[in-house]
C-alpha positions in Angstrom: -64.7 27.8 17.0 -63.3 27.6 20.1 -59.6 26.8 20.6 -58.5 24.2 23.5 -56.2 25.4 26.5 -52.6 24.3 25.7 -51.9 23.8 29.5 -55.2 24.1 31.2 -54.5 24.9 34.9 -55.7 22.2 37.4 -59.7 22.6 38.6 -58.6 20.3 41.7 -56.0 23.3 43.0 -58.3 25.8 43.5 -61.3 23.9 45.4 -58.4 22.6 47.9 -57.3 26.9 47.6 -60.7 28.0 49.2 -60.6 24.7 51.6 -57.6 26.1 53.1 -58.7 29.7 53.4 -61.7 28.1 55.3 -59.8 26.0 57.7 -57.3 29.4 58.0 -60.5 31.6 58.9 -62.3 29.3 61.2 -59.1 28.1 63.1 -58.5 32.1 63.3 -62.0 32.8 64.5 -61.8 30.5 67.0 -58.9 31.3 69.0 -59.0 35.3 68.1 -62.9 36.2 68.4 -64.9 36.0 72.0 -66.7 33.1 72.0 -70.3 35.1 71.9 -68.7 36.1 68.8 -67.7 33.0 67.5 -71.2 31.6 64.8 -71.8 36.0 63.5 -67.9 35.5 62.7 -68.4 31.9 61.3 -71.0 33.1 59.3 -68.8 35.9 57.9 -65.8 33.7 57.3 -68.2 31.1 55.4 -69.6 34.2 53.0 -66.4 35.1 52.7 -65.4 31.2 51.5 -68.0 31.2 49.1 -67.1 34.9 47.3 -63.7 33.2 47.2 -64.7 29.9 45.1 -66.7 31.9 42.9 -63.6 34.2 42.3 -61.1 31.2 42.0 -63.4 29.0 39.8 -64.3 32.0 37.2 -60.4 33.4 37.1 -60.2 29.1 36.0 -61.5 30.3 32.6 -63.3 27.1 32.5 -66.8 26.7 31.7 -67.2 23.0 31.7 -67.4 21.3 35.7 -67.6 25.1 36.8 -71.0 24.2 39.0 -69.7 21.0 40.2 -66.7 22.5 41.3 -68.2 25.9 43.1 -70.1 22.9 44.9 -67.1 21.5 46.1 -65.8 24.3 47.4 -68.9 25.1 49.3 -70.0 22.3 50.7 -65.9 21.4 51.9 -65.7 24.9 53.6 -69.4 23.9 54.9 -68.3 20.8 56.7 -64.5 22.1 57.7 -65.7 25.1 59.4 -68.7 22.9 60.8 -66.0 20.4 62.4 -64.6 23.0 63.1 -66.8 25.2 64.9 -68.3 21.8 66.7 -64.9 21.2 68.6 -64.5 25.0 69.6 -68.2 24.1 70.6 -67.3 20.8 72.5 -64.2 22.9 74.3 -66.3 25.9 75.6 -68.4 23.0 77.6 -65.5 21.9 79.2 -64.2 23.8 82.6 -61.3 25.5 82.7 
């Protein structure tokens, strides 16, 4: 028999934890990296993103929602770096 958290942390914190870290790597990629650099770096940052919701949701402790919340966390790092990535995108077509 299992025996219920008494104050169960918050599953909501730690998805909006790894979309944060993703904004916080991409938004450093793009102004520190070359921008040939820029998508290997994206890449790496996004890997790094999902490591990061794997590690948050299992130190949760949580078993029930895990999958739907490693989701979240991947697919919002997914589209914030991809917004983010298309306006450093959009701003290397325009001269200088």
């Amino acid at each position: 028999m299992t025996q219920p958290a008494l104050a169960p942390r918050n599953a909501f914190t730690g998805v909006v934890v790894v979309w944060a870290v993703a904004f916080l790597a991409a938004a450093a990629i793009g102004i520190f990296v070359a921008e040939d650099w820029r998508i290997p770096w994206m890449l790496v940052g996004f890997g790094g993103a999902v490591l990061l919701s794997f590690a948050v949701q299992l130190w949760y402790g949580r078993t029930d929602g895990f999958i739907f919340r490693v989701a979240g966390s991947i697919i919002g790092a997914l589209l914030l770096m991809g917004v983010i990535s298309i306006g450093f995108g959009i701003a290397a077509l325009i001269p200088a």
